[in-house]
C-alpha positions as CSV (number, residue, x, y, z in Angstrom):
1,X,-16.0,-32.0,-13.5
2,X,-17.0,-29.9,-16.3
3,X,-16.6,-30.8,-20.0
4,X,-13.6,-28.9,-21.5
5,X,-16.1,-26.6,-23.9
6,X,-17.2,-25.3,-20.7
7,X,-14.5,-23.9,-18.7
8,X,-13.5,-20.1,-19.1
9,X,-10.0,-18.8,-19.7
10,X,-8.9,-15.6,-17.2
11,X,-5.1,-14.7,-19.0
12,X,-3.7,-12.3,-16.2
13,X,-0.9,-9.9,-17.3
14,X,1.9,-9.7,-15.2
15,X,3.2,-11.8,-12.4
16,X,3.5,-9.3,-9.3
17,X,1.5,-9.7,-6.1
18,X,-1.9,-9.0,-7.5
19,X,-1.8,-11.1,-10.5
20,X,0.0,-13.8,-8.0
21,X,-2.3,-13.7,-5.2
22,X,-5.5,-14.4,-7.4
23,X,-3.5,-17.2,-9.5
24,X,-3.2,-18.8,-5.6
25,X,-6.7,-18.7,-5.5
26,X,-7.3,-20.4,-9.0
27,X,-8.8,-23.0,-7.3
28,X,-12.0,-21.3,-5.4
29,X,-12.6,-20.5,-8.9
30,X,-14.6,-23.7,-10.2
31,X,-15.0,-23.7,-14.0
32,X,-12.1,-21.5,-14.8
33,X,-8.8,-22.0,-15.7
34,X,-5.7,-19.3,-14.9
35,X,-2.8,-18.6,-17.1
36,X,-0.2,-16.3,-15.9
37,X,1.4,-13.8,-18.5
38,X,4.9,-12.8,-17.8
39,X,6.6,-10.2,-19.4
40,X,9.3,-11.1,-21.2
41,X,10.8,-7.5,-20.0
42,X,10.0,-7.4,-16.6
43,X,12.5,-6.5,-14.2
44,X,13.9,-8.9,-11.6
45,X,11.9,-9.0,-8.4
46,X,13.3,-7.0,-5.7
47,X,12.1,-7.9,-2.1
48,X,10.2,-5.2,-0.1
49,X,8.6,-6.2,3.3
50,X,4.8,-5.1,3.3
51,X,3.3,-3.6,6.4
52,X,-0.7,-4.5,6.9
53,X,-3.1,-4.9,9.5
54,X,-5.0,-7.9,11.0
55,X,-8.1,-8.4,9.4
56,X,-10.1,-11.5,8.4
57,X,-9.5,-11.5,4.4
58,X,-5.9,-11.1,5.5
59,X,-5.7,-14.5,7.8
60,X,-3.1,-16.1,5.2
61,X,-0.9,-13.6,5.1
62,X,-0.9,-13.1,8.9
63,X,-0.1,-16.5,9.6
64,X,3.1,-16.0,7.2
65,X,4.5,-12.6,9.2
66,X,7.4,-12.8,10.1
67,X,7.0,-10.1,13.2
68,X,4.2,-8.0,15.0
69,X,3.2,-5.1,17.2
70,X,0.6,-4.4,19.4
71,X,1.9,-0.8,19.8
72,X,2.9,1.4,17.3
73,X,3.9,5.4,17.6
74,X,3.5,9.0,15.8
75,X,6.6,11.1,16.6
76,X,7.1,14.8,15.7
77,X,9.1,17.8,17.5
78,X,5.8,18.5,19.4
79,X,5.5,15.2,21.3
80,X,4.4,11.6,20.4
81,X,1.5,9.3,20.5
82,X,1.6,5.6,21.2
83,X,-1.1,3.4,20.1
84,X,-2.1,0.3,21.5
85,X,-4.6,-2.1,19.8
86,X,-6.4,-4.5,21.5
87,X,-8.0,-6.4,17.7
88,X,-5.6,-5.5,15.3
89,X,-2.4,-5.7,15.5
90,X,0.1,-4.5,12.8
91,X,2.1,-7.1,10.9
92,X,5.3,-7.4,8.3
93,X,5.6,-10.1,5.7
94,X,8.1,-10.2,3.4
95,X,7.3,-10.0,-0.4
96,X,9.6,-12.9,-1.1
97,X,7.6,-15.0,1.2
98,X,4.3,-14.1,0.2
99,X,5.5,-14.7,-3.2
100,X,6.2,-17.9,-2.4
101,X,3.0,-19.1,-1.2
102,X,1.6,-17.8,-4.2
103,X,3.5,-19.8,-6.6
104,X,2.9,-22.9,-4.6
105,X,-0.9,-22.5,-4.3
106,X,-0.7,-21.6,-8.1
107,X,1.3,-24.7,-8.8
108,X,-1.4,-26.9,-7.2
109,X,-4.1,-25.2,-8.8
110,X,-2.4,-26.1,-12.1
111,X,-2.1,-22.2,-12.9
112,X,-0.4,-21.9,-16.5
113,X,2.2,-19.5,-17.5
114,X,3.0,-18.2,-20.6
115,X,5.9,-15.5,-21.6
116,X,4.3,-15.1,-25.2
117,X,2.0,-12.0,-25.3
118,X,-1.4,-13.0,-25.3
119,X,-4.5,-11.9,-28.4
120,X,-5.7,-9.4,-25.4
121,X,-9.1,-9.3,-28.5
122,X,-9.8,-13.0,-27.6
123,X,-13.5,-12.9,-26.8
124,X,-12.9,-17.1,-25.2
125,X,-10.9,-15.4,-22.6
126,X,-11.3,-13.1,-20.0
127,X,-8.0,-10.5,-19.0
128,X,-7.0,-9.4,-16.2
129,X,-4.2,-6.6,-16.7
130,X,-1.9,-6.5,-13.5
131,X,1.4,-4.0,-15.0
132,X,2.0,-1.2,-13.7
133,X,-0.6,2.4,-14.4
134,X,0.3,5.1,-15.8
135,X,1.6,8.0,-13.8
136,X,0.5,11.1,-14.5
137,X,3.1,13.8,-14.2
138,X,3.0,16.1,-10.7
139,X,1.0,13.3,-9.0
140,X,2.2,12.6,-5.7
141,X,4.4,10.2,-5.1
142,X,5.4,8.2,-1.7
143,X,9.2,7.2,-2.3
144,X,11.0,5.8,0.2
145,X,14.6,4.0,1.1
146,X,14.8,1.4,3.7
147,X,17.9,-0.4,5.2
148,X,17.5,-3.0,7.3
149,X,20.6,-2.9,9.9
150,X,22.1,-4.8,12.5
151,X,23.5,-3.0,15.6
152,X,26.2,-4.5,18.3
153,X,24.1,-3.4,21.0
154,X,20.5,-3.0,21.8
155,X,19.1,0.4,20.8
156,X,15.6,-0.4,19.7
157,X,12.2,-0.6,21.5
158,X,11.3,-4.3,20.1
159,X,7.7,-4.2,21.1
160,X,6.2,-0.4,19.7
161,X,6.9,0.4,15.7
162,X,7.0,4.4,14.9
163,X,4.8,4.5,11.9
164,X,5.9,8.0,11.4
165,X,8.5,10.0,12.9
166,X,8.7,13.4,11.4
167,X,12.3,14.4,13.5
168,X,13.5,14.9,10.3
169,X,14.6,17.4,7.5
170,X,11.0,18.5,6.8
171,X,12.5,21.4,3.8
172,X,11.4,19.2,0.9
173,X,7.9,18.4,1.8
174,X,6.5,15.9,4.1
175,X,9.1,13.5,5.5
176,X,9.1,11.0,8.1
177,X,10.9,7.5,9.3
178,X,9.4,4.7,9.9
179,X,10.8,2.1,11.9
180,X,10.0,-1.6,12.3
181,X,11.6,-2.9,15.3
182,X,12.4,-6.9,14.8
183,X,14.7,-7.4,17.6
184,X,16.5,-5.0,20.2
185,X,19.1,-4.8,17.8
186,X,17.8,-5.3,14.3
187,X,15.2,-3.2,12.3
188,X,13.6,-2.0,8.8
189,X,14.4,2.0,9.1
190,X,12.8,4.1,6.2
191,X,13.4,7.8,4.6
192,X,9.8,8.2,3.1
193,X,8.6,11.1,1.5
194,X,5.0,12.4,0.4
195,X,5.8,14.8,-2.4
196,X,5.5,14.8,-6.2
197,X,9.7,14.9,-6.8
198,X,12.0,11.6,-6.3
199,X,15.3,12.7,-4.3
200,X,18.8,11.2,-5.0
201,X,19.6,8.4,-3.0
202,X,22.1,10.3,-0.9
203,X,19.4,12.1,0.8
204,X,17.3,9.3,2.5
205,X,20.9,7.9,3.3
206,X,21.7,10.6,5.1
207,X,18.0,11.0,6.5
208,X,18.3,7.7,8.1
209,X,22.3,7.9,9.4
210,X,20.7,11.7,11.2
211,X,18.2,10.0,12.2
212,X,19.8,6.9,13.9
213,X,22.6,9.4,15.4
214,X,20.6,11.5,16.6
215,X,17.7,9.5,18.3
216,X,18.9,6.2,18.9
217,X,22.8,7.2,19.4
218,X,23.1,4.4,16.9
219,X,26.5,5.7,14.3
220,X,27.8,1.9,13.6
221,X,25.6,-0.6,12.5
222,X,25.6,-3.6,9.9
223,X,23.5,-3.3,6.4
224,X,21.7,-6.4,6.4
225,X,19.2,-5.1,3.2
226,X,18.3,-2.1,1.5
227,X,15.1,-2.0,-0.6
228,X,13.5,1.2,-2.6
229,X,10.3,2.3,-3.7
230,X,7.9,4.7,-5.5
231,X,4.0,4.5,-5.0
232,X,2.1,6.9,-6.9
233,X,-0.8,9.0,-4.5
234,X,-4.1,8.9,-6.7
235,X,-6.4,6.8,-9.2
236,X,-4.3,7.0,-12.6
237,X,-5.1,5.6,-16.1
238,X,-5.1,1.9,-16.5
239,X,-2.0,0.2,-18.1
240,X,-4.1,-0.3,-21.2
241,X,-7.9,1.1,-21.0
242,X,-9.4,-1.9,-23.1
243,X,-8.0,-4.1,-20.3
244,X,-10.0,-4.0,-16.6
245,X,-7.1,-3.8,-14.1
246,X,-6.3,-5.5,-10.9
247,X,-3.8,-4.8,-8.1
248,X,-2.1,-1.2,-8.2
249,X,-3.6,-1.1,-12.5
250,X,-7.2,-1.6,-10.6
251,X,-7.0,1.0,-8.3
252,X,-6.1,-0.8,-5.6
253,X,-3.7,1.3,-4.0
254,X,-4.8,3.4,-0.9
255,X,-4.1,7.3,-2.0
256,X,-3.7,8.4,1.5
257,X,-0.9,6.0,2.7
258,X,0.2,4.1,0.0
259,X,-0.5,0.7,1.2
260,X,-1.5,-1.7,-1.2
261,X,-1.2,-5.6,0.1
262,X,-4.2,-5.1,1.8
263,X,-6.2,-3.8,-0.6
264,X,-5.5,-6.1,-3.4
265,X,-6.5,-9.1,-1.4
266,X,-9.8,-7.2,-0.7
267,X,-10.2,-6.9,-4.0
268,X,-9.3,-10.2,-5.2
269,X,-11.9,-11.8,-2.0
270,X,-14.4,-9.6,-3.7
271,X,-13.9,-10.7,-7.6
272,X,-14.0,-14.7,-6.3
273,X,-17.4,-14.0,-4.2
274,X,-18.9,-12.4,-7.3
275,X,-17.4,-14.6,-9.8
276,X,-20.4,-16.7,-12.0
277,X,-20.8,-18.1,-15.4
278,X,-21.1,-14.5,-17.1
279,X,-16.9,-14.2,-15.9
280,X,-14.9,-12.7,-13.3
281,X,-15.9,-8.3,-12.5
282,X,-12.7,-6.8,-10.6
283,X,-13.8,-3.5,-9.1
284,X,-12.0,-0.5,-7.0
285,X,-11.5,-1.8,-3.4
286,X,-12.2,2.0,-1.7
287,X,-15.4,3.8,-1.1
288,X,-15.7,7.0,-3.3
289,X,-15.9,8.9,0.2
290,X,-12.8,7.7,1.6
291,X,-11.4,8.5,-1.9
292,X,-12.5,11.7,-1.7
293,X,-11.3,12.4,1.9
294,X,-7.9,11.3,0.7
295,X,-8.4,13.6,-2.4
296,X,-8.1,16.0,0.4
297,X,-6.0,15.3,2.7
298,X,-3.2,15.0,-0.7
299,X,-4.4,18.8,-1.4
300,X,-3.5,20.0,2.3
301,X,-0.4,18.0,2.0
302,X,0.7,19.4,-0.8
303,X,-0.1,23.0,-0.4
304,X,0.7,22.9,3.3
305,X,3.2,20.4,4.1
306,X,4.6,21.9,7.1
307,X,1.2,20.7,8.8
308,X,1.7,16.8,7.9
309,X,3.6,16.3,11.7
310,X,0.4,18.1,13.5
311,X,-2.2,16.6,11.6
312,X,-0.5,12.8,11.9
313,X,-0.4,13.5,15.4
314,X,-4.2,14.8,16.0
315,X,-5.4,11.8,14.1
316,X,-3.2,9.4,16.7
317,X,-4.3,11.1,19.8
318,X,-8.2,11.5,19.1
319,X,-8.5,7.4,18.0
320,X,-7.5,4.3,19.7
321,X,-5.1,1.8,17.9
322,X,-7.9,-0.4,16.5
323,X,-9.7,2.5,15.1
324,X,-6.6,3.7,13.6
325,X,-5.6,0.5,11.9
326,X,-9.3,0.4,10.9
327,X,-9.8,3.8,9.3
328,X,-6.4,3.0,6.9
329,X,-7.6,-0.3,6.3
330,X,-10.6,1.1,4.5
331,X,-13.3,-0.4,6.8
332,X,-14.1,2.8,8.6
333,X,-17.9,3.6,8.8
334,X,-19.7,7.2,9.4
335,X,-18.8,7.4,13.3
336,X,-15.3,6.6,12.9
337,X,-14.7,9.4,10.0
338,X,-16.2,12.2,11.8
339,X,-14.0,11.3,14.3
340,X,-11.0,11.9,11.9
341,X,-12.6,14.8,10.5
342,X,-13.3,16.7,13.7
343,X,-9.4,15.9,14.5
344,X,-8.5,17.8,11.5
345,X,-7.6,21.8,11.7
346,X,-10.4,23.0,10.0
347,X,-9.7,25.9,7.7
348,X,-6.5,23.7,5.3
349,X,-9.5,21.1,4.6
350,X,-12.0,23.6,4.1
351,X,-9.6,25.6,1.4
352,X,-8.6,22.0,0.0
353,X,-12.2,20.6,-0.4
354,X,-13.1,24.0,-2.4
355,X,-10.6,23.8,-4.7
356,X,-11.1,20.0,-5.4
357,X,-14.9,21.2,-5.8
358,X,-14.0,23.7,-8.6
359,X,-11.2,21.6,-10.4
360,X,-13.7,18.6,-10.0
361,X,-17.0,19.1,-10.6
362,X,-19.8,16.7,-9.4
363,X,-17.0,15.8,-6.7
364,X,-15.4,13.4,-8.8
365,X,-12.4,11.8,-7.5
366,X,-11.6,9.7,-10.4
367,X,-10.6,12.2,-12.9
368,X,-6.5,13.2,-13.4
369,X,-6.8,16.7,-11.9
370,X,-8.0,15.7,-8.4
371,X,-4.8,13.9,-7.8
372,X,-2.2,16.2,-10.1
């Protein structure tokens, strides 16, 4: 055991899923100790469930799904796509649980918490700054309403999820369901939107009731949860620049898709592998050419959202389901992204990747204006 004088402080501000998820881990981190800094503001939690991949840094979180699918679909007017993996099969956890686990591995790592704001100028202590980035205005935005429902009878295919489903009101940008099948009868169906405006809740209401009507034949059904969300598209300011950031504040978010969970714990692996005596380096958990690919794919959506349906459904028809649950998980190597690339319709990309060029020089993706 090390003397007392000897063990580093890491203060982590904020108590969401990043700055949770490393407090679990406090103890793979020999001669540190973890205090948790929790807002005396912070809004109550609100439970989301949090779609992810298999994957090896992702065992623990795997083992604590609560459902999973081999299969999973991309819908539009044109046809569909169903996508079978044979490695990597697509989970959903919810955040309450995950949470859960986190505060139990924190408690038994003897992980402090504090609601007093911390001297963030303390050179004895290293931070770790977990709220929330700042947005910069007209950056896109993935906002979404889910309901989970409950149906009399069974309407649902249990064993496929539809990732994206874009048989629906496309007028405001790009627009899709996706739907989570737990049961025959019981699922997580989502309004999300890819656009840089928030709608009123009225609209994804009446997205998913179209949608359910229309599709399933499904007009009566139980509201057994309803969560919301907004995840900004891009790599945005920290929280506070003297602070490095972890979690969504650390870049960890994916710009192309919004996920996040997955990214975070790559991240946080990443941090405890390289942690030594000197303290604890957090970095981006994205290669700068998948960042720049997404910088790209953004552009077309923006300026050409009507093509979101096609390109979705290239992508899905020219990889199999392991390849596709590999390229969003970040881990996709040269082969794999010409294969996405030569999917794509080549002259949106090619006007995109120019105008990124000349708003961007030096192909920087980390700058405000390739994501606004």
């Amino acid at each position: 055991m090390l003397p007392e004088t000897d063990i580093r402080q890491i203060g982590i501000l904020g108590d969401g899923c990043a700055a949770m998820s490393l407090a679990a881990r406090a103890d793979e981190l020999p001669g540190f100790r973890v205090t948790i800094y929790q807002p005396d503001d912070r809004p109550a939690p609100a439970d989301h469930i949090w779609g992810f991949w298999t994957a090896p840094h992702l065992e623990r979180a795997a083992k604590l799904a609560f459902a999973s699918w081999q299969n999973w679909k991309i819908v539009s007017e044109n046809g569909a796509v169903t996508m079978t993996a044979q490695a990597r099969p697509y989970h959903a956890m919810r955040r309450s649980t995950w949470m859960a686990h986190c505060h139990d591995a924190a408690k038994a790592a003897k992980v402090g918490y504090h609601s007093l704001p911390p001297r963030t100028n303390d050179p004895a202590t290293i931070f770790l700054d977990s709220r929330p980035p700042k947005v910069p205005t007209g950056m896109m935005l993935q906002h979404f309403l889910g309901l989970e429902v409950r149906a009399k009878d069974p309407v649902f295919t249990s064993d496929t999820a539809i990732l994206m489903d874009f048989r629906v009101d496309q007028s405001r940008g790009m627009h899709f369901i996706y739907l989570l099948p737990f049961s025959t009868t019981e699922a997580l169906v989502e309004s999300t939107l890819f656009t840089p405006q928030v709608e009123d809740e009225d609209f994804y209401n009446s997205a998913i009731s179209d949608y359910l009507s229309r599709h399933l034949g499904l007009t009566e059904y139980d509201v057994v949860h309803r969560e919301r969300g907004v995840i900004p598209l891009g790599v945005m300011p920290r929280h506070d620049p003297q602070i490095p950031g972890i979690g969504g504040n650390g870049g960890a978010i994916r710009p192309s898709s919004g996920y996040a969970f997955a990214f975070i714990q790559k991240q946080i692996d990443r941090a405890i592998a390289g942690a030594c005596n000197s303290g604890l380096a957090v970095s981006m958990p994205h290669q700068a050419i998948d960042l720049w690919m997404d910088a790209v794919l953004l552009h077309v959506l923006r300026q050409f959202p009507q093509l979101a349906p096609d390109l979705f459904l290239r992508m899905a028809a020219a990889l199999t389901g392991d390849e596709f649950a590999t390229f969003l998980s970040g881990e996709a190597g040269w082969r794999l992204r010409l294969k996405v690339i030569l999917a794509m319709p080549k002259w949106p990309f090619l006007k995109a990747g120019v105008r990124l060029v000349l708003a961007n020089p030096g192909l920087s993706v980390r700058g405000r204006r390739a994501w606004t």
